[in-house]
N, C-alpha and C positions, 0 to 999 in steps of 0.2 A: 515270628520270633522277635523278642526285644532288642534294642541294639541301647547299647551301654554310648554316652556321650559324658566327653571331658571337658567342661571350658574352665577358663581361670579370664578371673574379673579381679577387680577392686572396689572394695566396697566398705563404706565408710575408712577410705585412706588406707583399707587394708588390702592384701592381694589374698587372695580363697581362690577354692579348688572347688568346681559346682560339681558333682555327678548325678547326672538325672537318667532317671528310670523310668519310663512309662510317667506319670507322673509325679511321682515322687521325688524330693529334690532334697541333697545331701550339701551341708555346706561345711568344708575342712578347710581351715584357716594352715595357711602354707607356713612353713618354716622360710626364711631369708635373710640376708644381711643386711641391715643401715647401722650404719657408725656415724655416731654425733660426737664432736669435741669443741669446745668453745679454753679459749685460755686468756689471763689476763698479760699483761709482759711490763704495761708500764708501773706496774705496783697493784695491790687485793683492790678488788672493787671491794663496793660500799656494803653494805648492812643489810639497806635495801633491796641491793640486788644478789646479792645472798641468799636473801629468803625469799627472791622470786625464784633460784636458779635451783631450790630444794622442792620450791610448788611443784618443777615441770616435770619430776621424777621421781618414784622411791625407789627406784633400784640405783640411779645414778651415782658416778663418784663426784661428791660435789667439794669444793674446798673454794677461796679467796682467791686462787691462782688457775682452780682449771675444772672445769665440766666435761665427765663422758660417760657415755653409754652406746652399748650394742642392743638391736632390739631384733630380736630374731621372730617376736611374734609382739601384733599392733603395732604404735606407732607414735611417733613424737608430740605430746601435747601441749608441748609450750610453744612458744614465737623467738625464732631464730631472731629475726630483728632484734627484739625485746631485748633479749640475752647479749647481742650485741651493741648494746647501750652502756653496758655494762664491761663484759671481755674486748679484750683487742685483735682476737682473732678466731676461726673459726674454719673446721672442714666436716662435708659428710659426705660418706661413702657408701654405697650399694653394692648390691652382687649385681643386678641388670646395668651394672652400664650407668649411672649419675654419680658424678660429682660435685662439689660446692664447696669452693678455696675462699672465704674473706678475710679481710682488714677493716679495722674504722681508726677514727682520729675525730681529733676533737671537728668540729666544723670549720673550712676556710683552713683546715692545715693543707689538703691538696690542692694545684691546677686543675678546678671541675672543667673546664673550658680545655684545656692537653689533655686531659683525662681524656671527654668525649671522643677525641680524634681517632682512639683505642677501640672504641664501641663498635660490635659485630652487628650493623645492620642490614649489613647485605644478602641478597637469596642463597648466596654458594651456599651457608652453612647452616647456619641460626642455631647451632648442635651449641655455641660459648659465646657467653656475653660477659663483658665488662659494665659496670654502672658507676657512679658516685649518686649518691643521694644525701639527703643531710634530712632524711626524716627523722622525728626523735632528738636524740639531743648528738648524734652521730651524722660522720660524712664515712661511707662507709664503701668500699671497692670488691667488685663482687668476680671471682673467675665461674664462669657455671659450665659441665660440660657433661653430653648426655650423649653417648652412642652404643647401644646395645655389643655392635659388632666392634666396633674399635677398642673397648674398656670393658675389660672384665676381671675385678677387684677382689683380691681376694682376704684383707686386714687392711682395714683403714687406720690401723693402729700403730702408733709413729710417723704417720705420711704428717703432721701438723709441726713435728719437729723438723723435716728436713726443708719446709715452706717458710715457719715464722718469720726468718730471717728477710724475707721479701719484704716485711711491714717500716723495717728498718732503712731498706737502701730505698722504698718511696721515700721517708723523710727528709732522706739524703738529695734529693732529688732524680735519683737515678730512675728512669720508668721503665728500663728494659723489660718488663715482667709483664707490663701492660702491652708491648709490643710482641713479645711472647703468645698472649692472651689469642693477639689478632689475628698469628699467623694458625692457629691452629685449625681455623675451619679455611683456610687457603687451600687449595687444589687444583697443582698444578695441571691438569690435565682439565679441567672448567674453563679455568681462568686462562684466556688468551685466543680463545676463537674468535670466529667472524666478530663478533658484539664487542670484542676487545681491539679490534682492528684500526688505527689511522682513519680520522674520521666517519668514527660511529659517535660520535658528540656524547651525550650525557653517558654513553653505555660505557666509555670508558672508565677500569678502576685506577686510582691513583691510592698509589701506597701511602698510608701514614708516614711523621715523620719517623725516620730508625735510627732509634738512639744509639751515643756513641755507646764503643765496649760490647760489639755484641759477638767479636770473636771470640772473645774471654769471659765465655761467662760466671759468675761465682753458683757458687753448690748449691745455695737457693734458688737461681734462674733453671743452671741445669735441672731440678726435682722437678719443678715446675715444667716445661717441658716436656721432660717424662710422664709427670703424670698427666699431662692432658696431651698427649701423644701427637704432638708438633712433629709433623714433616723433618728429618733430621736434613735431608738434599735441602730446603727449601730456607731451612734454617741456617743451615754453611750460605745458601744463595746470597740471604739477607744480610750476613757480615760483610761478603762483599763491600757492601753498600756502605758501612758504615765505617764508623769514625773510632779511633784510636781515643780507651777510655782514660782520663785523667786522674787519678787516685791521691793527690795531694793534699796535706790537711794542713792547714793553721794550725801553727805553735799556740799551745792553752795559754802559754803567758800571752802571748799578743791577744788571746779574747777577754781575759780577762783585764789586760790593762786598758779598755775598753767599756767595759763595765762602769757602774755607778757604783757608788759607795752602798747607795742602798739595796741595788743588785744581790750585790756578793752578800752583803747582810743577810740577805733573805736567803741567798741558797746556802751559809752557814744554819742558820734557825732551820730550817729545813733538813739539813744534814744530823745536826743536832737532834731532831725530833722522829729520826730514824728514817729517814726518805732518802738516806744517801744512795742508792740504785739507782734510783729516779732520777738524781741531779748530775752523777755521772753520765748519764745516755743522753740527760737535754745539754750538758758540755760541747759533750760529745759530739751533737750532731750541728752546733754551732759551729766547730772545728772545720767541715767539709766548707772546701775552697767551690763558692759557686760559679760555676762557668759560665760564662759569654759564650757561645756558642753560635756563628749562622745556622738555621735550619739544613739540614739534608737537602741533598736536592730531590725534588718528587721526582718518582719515576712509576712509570702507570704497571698495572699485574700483569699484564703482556711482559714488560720484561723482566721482570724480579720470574713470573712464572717460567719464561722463558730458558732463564738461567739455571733456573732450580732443576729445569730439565738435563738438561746439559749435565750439570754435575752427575744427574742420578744414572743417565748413559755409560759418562767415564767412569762411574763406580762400579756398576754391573758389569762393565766390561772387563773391569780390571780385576772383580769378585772371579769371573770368569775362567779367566786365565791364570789365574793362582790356584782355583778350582783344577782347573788341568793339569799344571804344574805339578801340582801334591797326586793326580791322581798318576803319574808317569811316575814318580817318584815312587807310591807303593806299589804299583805292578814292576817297577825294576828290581824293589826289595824282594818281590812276592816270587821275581822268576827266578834270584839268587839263590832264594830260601829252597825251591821246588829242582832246582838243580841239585843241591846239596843233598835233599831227601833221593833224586835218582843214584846218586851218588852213592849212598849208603842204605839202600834199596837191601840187600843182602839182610843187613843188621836189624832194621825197622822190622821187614817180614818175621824175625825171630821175636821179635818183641810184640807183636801183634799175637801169635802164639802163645806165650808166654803169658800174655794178659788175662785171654780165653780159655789158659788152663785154670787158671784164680777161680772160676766161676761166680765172681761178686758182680754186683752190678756197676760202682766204680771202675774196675778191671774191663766190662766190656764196654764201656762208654770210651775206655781210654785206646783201647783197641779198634773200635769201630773210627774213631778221628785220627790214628796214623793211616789206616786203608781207606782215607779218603784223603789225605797227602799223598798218599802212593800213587793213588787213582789220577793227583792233579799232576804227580809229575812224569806220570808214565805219558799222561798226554801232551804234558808239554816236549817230550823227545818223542812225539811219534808212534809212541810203542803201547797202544790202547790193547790191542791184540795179545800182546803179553801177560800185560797185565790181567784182565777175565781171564786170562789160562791160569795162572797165579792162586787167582780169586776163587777158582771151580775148584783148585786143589786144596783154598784155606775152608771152603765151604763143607768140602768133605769130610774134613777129620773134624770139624765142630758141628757137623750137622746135628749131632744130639744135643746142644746148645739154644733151643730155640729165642731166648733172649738174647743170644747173639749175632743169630741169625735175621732177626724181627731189626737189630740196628744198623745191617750190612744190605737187608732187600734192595733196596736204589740204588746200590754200586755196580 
């Protein structure tokens, strides 16, 4: 006899369904999710990248301000790069499990050297990586994150609204999003064995620095996080550690009174010539007071993992016990409730009758769930015995009833 065989490949960048039969070989291109979105934030890209970002697609929605498309069969033809030369930001999302969070900036607008300290090149994970690169005429910051089992996406549509906001607080200097990035392939239960131990020399990990404000995070970090499924224990750990975030801005007249005459000229002509978005966010981000700051002190994954432990212990524990809490709670309600019903045991039995004389199907459903109250409270005083004697007599006068009978068999 033939035996029927299923495999799923990819081929040519696509995922298909092979079934082969003796020799014969079927190939059915799978249905699946990729969501592409690319957006501009600091004003329309050019002309030129316009009419690249209409090449890579004809079904896409393309505009000056934002690229998307879902592709549920084939596959993206253009170059993300490319398009990020252009857009200021960008995510894609999958049904199996990938993600891909970016930003770019002009070149030499980030710390590529702090940046680096971000970057996951350690064995625990390899699942998220951070990069800067300045290929192209971009420096561009990459979140990537790939776990079948951990991520499973179901609309990538809107996730680039709740993230954009990340592109802005790098400007700012703020990189918690980058330390975010690192913790995510952290595991606590890896990290801190023997190889982490006092004196295993090179094997030891030492934490990046953790920037301040990471008890507070804003709605961009938190999304972030979420969507690339950061340890939440290990994340509380890491505030620990950290430092109390500063949010103070400089008064606009003190930047401005700082300015050159031909400065301000220019960002009026600029204003004037319809760029005023643009000249409010570069204000804007003048305004943030930059911080002096001494570095964090390092502390190696032994004990950040350490800690993270610790917390997720007292959480469980404490999940635990309110778990218990609540469950005394409704069995105290439940024996109230089951007293009440022996109580008025007399009335219920009449109403249970009264249901089964209806002969609707409503009516015995509703009859069949008081004589299973009755059944719960006759056992809770003891009196099981009674009740089957009860039950042989309700049995009796409905036995011509078989759908009622058929709902009562188990009592």
């Amino acid at each position: 006899m033939e035996t029927k065989e299923k495999l799923t490949e990819k081929i040519n960048g696509v995922r298909v369904r092979l079934d082969a039969i003796g020799r014969e070989r079927k190939v059915v291109v799978m249905s699946e999710y990729q969501y592409y979105e690319f957006v501009a934030v600091d004003g329309p890209i050019s002309d030129e990248g316009l009419k690249y970002a209409r090449a890579c697609s004809t079904r896409a929605e393309v505009s000056p301000y934002r690229w998307s498309n879902v592709y549920e069969w084939g596959n993206f033809s253009g170059s993300v790069e490319r398009l990020l030369d252009y857009y200021d930001a960008h995510v894609y999302v999958t049904n199996w499990g990938s993600l891909t969070f970016a930003v770019g900036f002009t070149p030499g607008t980030l710390d590529a050297d702090l940046i680096r300290q971000y970057e996951d090149e350690d064995a625990y994970g390899s699942i998220l990586q951070i990069n800067a690169s300045r290929k192209r005429s971009r420096q561009t910051v990459w979140w990537y994150r790939h776990d079948e089992e951990v991520l499973d996406w179901e609309d990538g549509d809107g996730l680039l609204d709740h993230l954009i906001g990340i592109r802005e607080e790098l400007l700012s200097g703020d990189y918690r999003a980058l330390f975010i990035g690192w913790l995510a392939t952290f595991d606590i239960y890896e990290v801190g064995g023997e190889s982490e131990e006092e004196g295993a020399g090179e094997h030891v990990l030492i934490v990046p620095e953790i920037p301040a404000g990471m008890k507070a995070l804003t709605a961009p970090q938190a999304s972030l996080a979420k969507a690339i499924q950061v340890d939440p224990d290990l994340l509380e750990a890491a505030s620990e550690f950290s430092g109390a975030k500063d949010s103070e801005l400089i008064p606009l007249s003190k930047v401005l009174s700082k300015m050159s005459v031909i400065d301000v000229r220019a960002y009026l002509k600029r204003v004037g010539e319809g760029d005023g978005g643009r000249v409010c966010r570069e204000l804007n981000r003048s305004r943030i007071m930059k911080r002096v700051e001494a570095p964090s002190a390092s502390i190696s994954g032994s004990a950040l993992a350490a800690r993270a432990r610790e917390i997720r212990d007292t959480r469980l524990r404490k999940e635990r016990e309110k778990a218990h809490r609540n469950r005394r709670k409704r069995e105290a309600v439940r024996k109230r409730h089951l007293q009440a019903v022996y109580t008025d045991a007399k009335s219920i039995w009449g109403d249970a009758d009264r249901l089964a004389a209806e002969c609707r199907v409503k009516s015995y459903d509703l009859a069949a769930a008081k004589l299973k109250e009755l059944r719960d409270s006759y056992n809770l005083s003891a009196k099981d015995a009674q009740f089957q004697g009860r039950l042989a007599e309700f049995r009796k006068r409905w036995s011509r009833r078989p759908a009622m009978m058929q709902r009562i068999a188990k009592l």
